[in-house]
N, C-alpha and C positions, 0 to 999 in steps of 0.2 A: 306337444313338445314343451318340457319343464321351461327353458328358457324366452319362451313367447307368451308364459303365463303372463295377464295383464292386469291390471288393479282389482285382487282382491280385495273382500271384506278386512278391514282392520282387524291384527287378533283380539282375543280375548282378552276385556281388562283384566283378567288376574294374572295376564302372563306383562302387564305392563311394569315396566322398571322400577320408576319414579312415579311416588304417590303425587293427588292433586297437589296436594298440602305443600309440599317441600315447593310447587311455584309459586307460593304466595307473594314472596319479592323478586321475581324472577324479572331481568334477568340479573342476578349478585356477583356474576365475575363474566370474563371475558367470553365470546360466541366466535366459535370457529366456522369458518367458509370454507368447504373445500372447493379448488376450482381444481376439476381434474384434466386439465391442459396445461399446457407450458406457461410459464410466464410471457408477458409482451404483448401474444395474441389479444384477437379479438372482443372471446368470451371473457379473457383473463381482466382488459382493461374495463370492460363496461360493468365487468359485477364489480371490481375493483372502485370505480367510483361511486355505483348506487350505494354500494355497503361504505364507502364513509361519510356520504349524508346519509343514511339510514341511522349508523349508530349516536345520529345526536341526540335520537328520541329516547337514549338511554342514558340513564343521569348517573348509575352507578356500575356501566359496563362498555366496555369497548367490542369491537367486532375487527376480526383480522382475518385476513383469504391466505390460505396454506396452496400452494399450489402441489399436485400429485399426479403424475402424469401416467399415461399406459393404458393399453389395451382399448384402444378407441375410445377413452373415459371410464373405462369399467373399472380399474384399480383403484380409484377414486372415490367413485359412485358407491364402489363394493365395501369401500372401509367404513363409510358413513351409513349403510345397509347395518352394519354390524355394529356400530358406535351406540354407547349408550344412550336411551332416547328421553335424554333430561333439558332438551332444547338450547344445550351448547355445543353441539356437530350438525351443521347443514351444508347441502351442496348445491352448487349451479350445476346442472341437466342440462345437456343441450338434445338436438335431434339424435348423435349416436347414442347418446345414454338412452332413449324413452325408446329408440326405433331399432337401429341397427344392431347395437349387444343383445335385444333382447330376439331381433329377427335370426341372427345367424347362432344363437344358444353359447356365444365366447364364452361364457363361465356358469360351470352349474349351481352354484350358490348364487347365480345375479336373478332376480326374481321382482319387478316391481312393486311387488306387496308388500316390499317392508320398505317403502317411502311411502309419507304423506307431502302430498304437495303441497304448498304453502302459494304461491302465485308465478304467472308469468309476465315477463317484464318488458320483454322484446320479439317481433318478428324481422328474420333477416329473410326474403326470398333469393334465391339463387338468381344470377345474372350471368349472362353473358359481357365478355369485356376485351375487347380488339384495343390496338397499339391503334394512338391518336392519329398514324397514317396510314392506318389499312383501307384495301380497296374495301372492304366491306361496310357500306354505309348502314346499312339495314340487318334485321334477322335474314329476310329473304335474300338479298346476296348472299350471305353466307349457304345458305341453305341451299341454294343454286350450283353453286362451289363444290359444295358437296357432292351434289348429285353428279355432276358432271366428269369428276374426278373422284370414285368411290376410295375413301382410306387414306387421303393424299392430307386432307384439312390435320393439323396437328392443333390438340383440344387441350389443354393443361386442365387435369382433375387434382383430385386430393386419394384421398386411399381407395382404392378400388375394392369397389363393393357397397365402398360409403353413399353420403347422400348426394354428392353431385354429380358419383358416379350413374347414381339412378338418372335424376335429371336430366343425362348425356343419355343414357339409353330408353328414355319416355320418349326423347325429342327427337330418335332416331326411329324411332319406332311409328309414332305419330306420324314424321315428316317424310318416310321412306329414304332417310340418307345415312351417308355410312361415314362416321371421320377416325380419325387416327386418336385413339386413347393415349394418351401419356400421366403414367401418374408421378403426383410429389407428395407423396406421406407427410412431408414435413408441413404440410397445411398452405397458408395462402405467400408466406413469404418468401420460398423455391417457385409460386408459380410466379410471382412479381419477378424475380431473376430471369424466368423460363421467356417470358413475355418483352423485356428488357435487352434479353437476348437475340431475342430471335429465334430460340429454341421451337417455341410454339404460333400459330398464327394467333390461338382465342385462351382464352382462360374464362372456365366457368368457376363462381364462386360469388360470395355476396358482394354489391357495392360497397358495402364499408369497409371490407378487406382490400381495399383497393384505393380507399377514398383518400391519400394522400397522394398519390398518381391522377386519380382525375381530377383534383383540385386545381395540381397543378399544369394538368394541360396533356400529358404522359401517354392517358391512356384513355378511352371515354368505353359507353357501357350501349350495349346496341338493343339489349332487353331485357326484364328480370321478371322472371317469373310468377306475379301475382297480378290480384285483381285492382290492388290497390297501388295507386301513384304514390313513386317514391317523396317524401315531403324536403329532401335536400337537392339530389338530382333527378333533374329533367331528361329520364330513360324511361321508351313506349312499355307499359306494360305488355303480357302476353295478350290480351285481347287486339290491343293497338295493333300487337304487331302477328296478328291471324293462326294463332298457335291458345290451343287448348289444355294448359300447363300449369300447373302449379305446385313449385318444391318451397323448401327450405327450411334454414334453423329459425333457432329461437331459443332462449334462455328462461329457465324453471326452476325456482328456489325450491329445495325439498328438504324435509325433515325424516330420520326413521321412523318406522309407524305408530311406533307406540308414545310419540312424544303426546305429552298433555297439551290439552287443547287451550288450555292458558298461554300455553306458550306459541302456538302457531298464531295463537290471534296479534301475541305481541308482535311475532317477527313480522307476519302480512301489513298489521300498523305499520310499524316501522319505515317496511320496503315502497308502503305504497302513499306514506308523505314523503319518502324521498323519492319515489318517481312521479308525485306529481308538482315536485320542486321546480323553480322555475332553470335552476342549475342545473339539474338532470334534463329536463325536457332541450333548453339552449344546448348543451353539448352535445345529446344526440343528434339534432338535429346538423351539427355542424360535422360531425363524421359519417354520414349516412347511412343513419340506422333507424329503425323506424318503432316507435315506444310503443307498447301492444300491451295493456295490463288485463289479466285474468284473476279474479282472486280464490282466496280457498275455495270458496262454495263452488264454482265452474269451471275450474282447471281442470279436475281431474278425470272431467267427463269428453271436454276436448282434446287431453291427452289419449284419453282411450279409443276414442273415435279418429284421431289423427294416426296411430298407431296401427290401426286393425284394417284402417282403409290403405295405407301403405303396404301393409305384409300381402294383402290381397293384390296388390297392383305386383308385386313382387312375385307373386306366385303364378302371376298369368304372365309376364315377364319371365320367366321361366319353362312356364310352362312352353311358353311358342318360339322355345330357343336363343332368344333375344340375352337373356342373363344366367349366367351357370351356375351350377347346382354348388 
């Protein structure tokens, strides 16, 4: 399938745009970000501050995030695929860009071989998140809930198909329970409404999309998906809480592929004195997010490996009826 192709070889230097030479003072004018989500969000705020400590390390160029929305990140992604590769068009990658556009083929020109990664900056694992007076003290209440009353639990997701829609159907699958799918496309701030409401009893999604509700008391988080303790909030990982799980996003600077490699080295500098600032690391931790750096040399092999083992969990999910074709 064209669209699940995964990190080819870089093309051929002679189809490369811009000669070494022309980065000799690189960067000489301003370095566009695309973030290809809405303003406000998540993704949108946290590249939105790495990239302005990042651009101090440039003494005669600024860096500014164009926000471009659509097609689960692929309209975005796609323009910067195609943008000239002189090392002033880069984009933040999240999990739809690397996993889901490429899994379900949404666009036949989206192909990840024409990015080069540059680094990762963050992992967000998916959590689960009840209103601060639900009976559900634990995962296993809930998951009791469930069984007991097949379809009745109402789950607030994000787009269905997406990644926490996966999450909802590993855990169901896993856990032999059935709950009520409800989606909000519009991302984490309809399920905050949904939750607020009463609409839903859970909402899956990361703690940091949340992290202004359980700060202040609103809403708290019963598990989140990884092996690793969140370092802001005190929610049992999946081991703690006897589930065999692990999803979620995570943000990846990327370049088209043919940028010079003068230039990935500057932008990776750049990103990764500003993420190991002491401002960047304080603030993540104070919205609960959790700072994960990969750099050029190893991103690109953990994207592929994160990628190919997903499409595969997807296809046995499928395969046993669990997720639709």
């Amino acid at each position: 399938m064209q669209g699940r192709k995964l990190f080819a070889a870089a093309a051929l230097t002679a189809t490369a745009l811009v000669p070494a030479a022309a980065l000799a003072e690189y960067p000489e004018r301003d370095i566009r970000v695309v973030v290809p989500w809405g303003a406000g969000g998540g993704t949108d705020g946290i590249v939105r501050k790495i990239t302005n400590i990042a651009e101090n390390e440039f003494e005669d160029a600024s860096m500014y995030v164009e926000n471009i929305e659509g097609g689960v990140s692929a309209t975005g992604v796609g323009q910067v695929m195609s943008a000239r590769a002189d090392g002033y068009t880069i984009a933040a990658l999240t999990y739809d860009s690397i996993v889901t556009v490429p899994y379900q083929d949404m666009l036949p020109t989206y192909s990840m071989d024409k990015l080069k990664l540059i680094a990762r900056i963050t992992s967000e694992p998916d959590a689960i998140i009840v209103d601060a007076d639900s009976d559900y003290e634990n995962l296993q209440d809930l998951l009791d809930a469930a069984q007991d009353d097949p379809g009745q639990v109402r789950v607030a997701v994000q787009n269905l198909g997406g990644r926490v829609h996966l999450t909802l159907l590993q855990l169901q699958n896993l856990t032999d329970t059935e709950f009520k799918i409800v989606s909000y496309p519009g991302g984490a701030a309809p399920q905050k409404e949904a939750i607020l409401s009463d609409e839903v009893d859970v909402a899956l999604t990361s703690l940091g999309d949340f992290a202004n509700l359980i700060d202040d008391g609103t809403v708290r988080g019963l598990v989140e998906f990884s092996t690793a303790k969140n370092p802001t909030y005190d929610v049992p990982t999946a081991p703690e809480a006897g589930v065999d799980l692990q999803n979620g996003s995570f943000i990846v600077f990327a370049a088209p592929a043919d940028t010079p490699d003068e230039a990935i080295t500057a932008l990776e500098s750049a990103y990764q004195a500003a993420y190991e600032s002491d401002e960047f690391q304080n603030w993540v931790a104070e919205i609960g997010v959790t700072p994960n750096w990969l750099g050029t040399d190893e991103v690109t092999q953990w994207a592929e490996e994160t990628a190919q083992g997903l499409f595969d969990e997807m296809d046995a999910l499928k395969e046993a009826g669990v997720l639709s074709e």
